[in-house]
N, C-alpha and C positions, 0 to 999 in steps of 0.2 A: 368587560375589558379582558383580553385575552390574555393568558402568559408572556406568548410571545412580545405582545406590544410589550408589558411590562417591563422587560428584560432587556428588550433592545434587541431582538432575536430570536427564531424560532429554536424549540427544546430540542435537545439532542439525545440519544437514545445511548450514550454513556460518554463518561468523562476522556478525554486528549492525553495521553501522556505529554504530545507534542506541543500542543497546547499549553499545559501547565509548566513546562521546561519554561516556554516563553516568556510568558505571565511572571514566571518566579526570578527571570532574568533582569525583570523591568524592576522587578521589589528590589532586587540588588543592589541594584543605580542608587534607587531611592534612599532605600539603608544606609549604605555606603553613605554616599554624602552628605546624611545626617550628624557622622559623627568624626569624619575623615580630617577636619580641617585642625582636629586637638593638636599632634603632633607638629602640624606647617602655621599654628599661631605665632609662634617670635619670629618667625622667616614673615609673613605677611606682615606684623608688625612693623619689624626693620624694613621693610620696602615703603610702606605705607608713612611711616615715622610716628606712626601711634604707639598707647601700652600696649602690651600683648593682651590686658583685662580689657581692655575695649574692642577687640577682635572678637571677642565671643558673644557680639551682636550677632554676627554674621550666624551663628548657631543657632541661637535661639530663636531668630528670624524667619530662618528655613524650619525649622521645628514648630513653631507657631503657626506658621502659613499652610504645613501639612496637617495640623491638627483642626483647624479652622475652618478649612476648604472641602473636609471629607464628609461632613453632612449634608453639604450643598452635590457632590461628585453621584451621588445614589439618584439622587433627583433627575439631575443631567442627563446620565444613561439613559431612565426612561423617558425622557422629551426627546431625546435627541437620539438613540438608538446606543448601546454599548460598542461597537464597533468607532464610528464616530469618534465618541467621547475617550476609548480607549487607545485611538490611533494622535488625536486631537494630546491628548500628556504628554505621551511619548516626542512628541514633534516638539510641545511648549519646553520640558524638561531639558531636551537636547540643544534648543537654541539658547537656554538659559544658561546652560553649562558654557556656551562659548562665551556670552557676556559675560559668566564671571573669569573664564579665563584673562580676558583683556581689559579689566577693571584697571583703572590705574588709582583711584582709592576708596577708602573704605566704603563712603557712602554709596557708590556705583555697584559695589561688590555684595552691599548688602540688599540693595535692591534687585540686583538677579536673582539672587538668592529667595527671593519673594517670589520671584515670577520660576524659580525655581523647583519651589514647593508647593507653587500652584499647581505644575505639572504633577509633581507627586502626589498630590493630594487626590486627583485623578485616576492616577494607577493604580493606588492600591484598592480600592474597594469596588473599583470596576472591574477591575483583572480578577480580582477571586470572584464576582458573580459570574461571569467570564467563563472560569474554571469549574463553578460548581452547578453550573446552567446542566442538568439532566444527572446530575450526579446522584446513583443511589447510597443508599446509606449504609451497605455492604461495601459500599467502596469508598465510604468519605475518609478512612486513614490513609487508603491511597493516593487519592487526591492531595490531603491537607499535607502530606508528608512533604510535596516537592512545593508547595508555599511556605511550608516550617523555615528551611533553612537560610532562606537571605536572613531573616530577621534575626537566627541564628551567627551566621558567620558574618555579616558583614559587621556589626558592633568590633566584632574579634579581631577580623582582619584590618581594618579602617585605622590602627595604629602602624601596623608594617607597611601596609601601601600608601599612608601618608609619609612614614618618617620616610620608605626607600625615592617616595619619587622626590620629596621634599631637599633630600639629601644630594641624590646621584641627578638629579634633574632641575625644577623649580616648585614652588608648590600650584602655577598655572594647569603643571598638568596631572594635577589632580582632578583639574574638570576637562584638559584635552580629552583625556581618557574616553571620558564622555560618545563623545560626537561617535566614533565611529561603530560602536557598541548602540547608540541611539540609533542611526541611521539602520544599519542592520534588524535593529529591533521593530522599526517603523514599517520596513518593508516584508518582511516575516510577518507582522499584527495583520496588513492590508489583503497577504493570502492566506493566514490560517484563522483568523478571529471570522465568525460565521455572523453574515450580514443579518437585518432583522426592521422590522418596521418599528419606526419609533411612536410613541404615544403621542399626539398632538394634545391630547385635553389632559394630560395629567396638568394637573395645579399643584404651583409651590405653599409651602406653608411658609408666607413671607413670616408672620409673627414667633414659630417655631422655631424657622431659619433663624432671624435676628437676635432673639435669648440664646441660643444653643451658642453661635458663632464668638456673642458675647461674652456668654459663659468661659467657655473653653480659652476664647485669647485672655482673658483676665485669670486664666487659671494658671495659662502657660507665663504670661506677664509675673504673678507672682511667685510662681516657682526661681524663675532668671533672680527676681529681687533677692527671694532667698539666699541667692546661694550667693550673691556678688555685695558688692559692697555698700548696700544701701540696704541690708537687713533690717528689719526691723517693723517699723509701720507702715512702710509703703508695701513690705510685702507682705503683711497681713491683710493691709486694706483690697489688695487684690486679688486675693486668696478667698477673702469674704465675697467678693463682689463677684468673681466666677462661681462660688457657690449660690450664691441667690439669683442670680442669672438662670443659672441651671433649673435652680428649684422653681422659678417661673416657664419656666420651658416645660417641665414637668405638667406643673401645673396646667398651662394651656394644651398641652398634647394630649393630656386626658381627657378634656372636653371637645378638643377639633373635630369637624368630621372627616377632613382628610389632614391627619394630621403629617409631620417631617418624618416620624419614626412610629413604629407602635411599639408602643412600652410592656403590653404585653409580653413581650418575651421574656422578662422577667421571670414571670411567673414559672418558668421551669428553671428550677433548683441547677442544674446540670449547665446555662447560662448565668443566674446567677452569680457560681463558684469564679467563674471565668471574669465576672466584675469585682468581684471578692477577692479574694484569694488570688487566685489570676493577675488580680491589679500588682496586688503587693510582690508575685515574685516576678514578672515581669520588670518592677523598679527595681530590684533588689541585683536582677543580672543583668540590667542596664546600668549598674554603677559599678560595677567592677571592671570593664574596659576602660573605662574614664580612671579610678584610680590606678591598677596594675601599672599603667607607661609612663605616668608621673608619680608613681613608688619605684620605680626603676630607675627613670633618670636623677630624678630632684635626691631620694634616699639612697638611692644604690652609686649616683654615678657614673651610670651609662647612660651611653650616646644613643638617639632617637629609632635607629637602625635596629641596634641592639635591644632594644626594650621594644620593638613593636614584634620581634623576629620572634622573642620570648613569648607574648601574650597569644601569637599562632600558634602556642601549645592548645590552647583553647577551643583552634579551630581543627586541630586533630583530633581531639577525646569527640565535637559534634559530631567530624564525617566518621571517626570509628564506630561509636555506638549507633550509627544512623540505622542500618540495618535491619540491627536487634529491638528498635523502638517499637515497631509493627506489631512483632512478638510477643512480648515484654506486655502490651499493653491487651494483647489479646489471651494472654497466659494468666493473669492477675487482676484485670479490669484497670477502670480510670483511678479509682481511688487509693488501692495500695499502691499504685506507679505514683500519683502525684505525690503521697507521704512522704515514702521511698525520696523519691527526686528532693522534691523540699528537706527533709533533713540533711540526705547528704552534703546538697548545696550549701547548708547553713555550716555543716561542719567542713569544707571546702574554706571558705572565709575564714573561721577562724581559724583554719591552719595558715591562712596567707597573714592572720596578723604575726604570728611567731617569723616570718622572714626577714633575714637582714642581707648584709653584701657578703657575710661568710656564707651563706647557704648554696651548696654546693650546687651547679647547676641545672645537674642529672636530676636531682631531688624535687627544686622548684618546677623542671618542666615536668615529672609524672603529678605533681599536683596540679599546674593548668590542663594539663589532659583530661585527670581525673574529675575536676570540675566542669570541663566542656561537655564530657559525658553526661554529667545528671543535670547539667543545663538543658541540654537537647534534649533527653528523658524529659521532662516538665516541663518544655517546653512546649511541645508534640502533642503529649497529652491534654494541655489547655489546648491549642489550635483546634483539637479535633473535637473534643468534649461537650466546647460551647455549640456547636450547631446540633449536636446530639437527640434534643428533645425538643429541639425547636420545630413547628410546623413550617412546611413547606412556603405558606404564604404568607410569612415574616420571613423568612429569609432575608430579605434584601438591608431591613431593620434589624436584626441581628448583627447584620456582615458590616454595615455601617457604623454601627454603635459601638460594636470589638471596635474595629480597623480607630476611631476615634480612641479609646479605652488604651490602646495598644499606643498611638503616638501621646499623650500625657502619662504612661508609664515611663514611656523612655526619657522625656525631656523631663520629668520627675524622679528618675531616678541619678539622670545628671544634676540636679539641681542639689538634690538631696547627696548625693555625695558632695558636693562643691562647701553644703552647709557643714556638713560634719568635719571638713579640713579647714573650716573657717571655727568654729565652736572650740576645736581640740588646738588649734594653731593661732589663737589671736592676734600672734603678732603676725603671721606671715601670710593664714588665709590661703585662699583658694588663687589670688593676685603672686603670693608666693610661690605658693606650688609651679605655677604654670611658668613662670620665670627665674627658678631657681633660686629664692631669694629670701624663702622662708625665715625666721631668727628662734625657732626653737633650738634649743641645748640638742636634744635628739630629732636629726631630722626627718626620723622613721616612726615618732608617739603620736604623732596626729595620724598617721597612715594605718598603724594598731589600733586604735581608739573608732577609727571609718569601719576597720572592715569587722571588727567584732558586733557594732550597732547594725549593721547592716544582716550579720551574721544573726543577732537578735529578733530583726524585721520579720528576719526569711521565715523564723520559726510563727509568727503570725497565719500566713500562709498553710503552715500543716495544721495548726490549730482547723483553719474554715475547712481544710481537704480532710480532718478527723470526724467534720459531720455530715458530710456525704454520703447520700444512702450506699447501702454496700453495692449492690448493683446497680451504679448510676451509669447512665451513657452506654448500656448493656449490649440495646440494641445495633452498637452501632463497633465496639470491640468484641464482641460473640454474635454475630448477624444466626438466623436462624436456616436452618436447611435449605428452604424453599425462597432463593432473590427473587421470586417475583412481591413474596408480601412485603418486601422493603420497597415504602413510598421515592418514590422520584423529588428530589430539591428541585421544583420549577420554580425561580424565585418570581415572586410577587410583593409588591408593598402595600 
């Protein structure tokens, strides 16, 4: 079986800047709308005539359907070619956006939404084979750099461009947005994505598929329970049941002979950290957009405009330090940058618990700055680290398995913030929060209590990055003199 079948496309003799701009355009969408609809929940509410805690189906919906779908997406590209299957998202994404535009209720709105993060489920982990198709490993910070930052800003941003359109506009066009950005992007994929013969005999691993798919939705399922108002045993029970799910998928993948994934990738320490460690700060700066704009409005006060305009402090400190991450990581290695990053982050948080509505405004935005910065620092360096020591033909199992890794970080790290303003707030919960209607005495002690536990988490994270051999991922932030002995990522599964 050749590469190229595998791939969906003949190998390229180096990485697209033009390319990965594209690629990282479609992650955007995708980001975005994972978390944009926080801010335009009581406006879809009030239209809908639902609670606003019943709106955040529509969330977890699309967050499930993108975590679910991304092990079956690796498979796809090699049946059906990467170009295909990556023109084929972008098209399904873009129609989905206009169904949920013209929903007129909830139920309608949540099943675009499905057919929404179908599409996403697609882009992402095809778009980075996409991107890393020929990529050598003198240039994988180059590459990984322009896939870092959707996943990076759009969290960030996804409060100001919901509350401004929500506000000055409706929250429909939140997904108009969409369409024209899509269409642009379909048509860019069909002349820059390099055509390639698809595998006709690869075979799926129906029984690997089905545990894995299972897994993962009863994962994201009990995380939603967590944090909402049926804590308790249903979202244990589902929390258990995505893990034995998983651990049977494990289990059978180790004996398939074409198995969904190979698990071997594990085996290099340098992916590993990236499911380690990785995991946890990955959760950790997926729950501070979620709390920030409802610590803003519900404790500070301010209007949705104002609180999402504030949290794009955030997305200042990523594109500032964006530059210096390259650097930074090739001046010091992976491991003193991910410490580095992970502490400061954790001390970032618990400076946000000390804020109230006296704090000057100068003040609070050089802290979100200052935290967007060693977010993208940590962040950059997990994106890039994990492919590190991985072999050329895992690739595709790697990039699938992160890209999975990566959507139950983020909907876990919403979930997990949702529980800790439900724990610390019991009368008023995370239903509170979201609708201004909390009944604690201090309506800023449950919003102190989220971000110092969180601020606790993140130090987990330095912990796994303090056992990192010292020259982990060497090869690939200090490459050696001579690029030819840097192997080529021709992904294969």
């Amino acid at each position: 079986m050749s590469t190229a079948a595998n791939c969906g496309g003949p190998a390229r003799a180096g990485w697209s800047p033009r390319l990965a701009v594209l690629v990282a355009a479609t992650f955007f969408m995708e980001f975005l709308d994972g978390t944009v609809l926080t801010t335009a929940i009581p406006s879809i509410a009030a239209d809908f005539s639902v609670a606003s805690a019943d709106v955040n189906i529509t969330m977890t919906a699309y967050l499930m359907t993108v975590a679910m779908g991304i092990p079956l997406s690796g498979w796809l590209a090699e049946r059906f070619g990467a170009r295909r299957v990556f023109c084929l998202a972008i098209a399904v994404f873009t129609v989905a956006s206009l169904l949920c535009a013209v929903s007129q209720d909830l139920a309608t709105l949540t099943m675009s939404r499905v057919l929404q993060g179908a599409g996403g489920a697609m882009m992402v982990p095809v778009g980075t084979l996409v991107v890393l198709r020929g990529t050598q490993k003198k240039d994988l910070l180059r590459a990984t750099a322009f896939l870092v930052w959707p996943g990076l800003l759009a969290p960030v941003l996804a409060p100001l461009v919901g509350g401004a359109l929500t506000q000055y506009l409706s929250w429909h066009w939140i997904f108009l947005v969409n369409l024209p950005l899509g269409l642009a992007a379909f048509l860019a994929a069909l002349r820059m994505v390099p055509a390639g013969a698809a595998d006709s005999t690869r075979r799926l691993d129906w029984p690997g598929l089905g545990l894995t798919t299972l897994g993962v939705g009863s994962l994201v399922i009990g995380l939603e329970l967590a944090g909402g108002p049926t804590a308790g045993t249903l979202a244990a029970l589902g929390l258990a049941a995505g893990l034995l799910f998983l651990a049977a998928a494990v289990a059978w993948m180790r004996r398939a002979r074409s198995p969904l994934f190979n698990l071997s990738v594990f085996h290099a320490r340098t992916f590993r950290a990236t499911a380690g460690g990785g995991f946890i700060y990955r959760l950790t700066i997926s729950a501070v957009p979620f709390l920030l704009p409802l610590m803003f409005q519900n404790g500070f006060g301010w209007d949705p405009l104002h609180a999402g305009a504030m949290v794009a402090a955030v997305f200042i400190g990523n594109i500032g330090i964006k530059p210096a991450t390259t650097p930074l990581i090739r001046r010091f290695g992976f491991k003193a940058v991910l410490v580095f990053a992970s502490l400061a982050s954790a001390a970032t948080f618990g400076l946000c618990a000390l804020l109230d509505a006296g704090t000057p405004g100068p003040l609070i935005f050089a802290l979100l700055v200052a935290s967007g910065a060693f977010r993208s620092i940590g962040f950059s360096a997990y994106a890039t680290v994990q492919y590190a020591d991985v072999e050329s033909t895992k690739l595709p199992s790697a990039n699938a398995v992160s890209a999975t890794l990566v959507q139950l970080a983020t909907g876990a790290g919403i979930a997990v913030a949702a529980l800790l303003l439900r724990l610390f707030d019991p009368a008023g919960g995370i239903e509170g929060a979201i609708a201004g209607t909390g009944a604690a005495v201090d309506p800023l002690a449950a919003y102190r209590a989220a971000f110092l536990s969180i601020a606790a988490l993140m130090l987990l994270s330095t912990l796994d990055s303090l056992f990192l051999p010292r020259h982990a991922g060497a090869e690939v932030s200090r490459p050696g003199p001579t690029p030819a002995a840097a192997p080529t990522l021709h992904p294969r599964a």
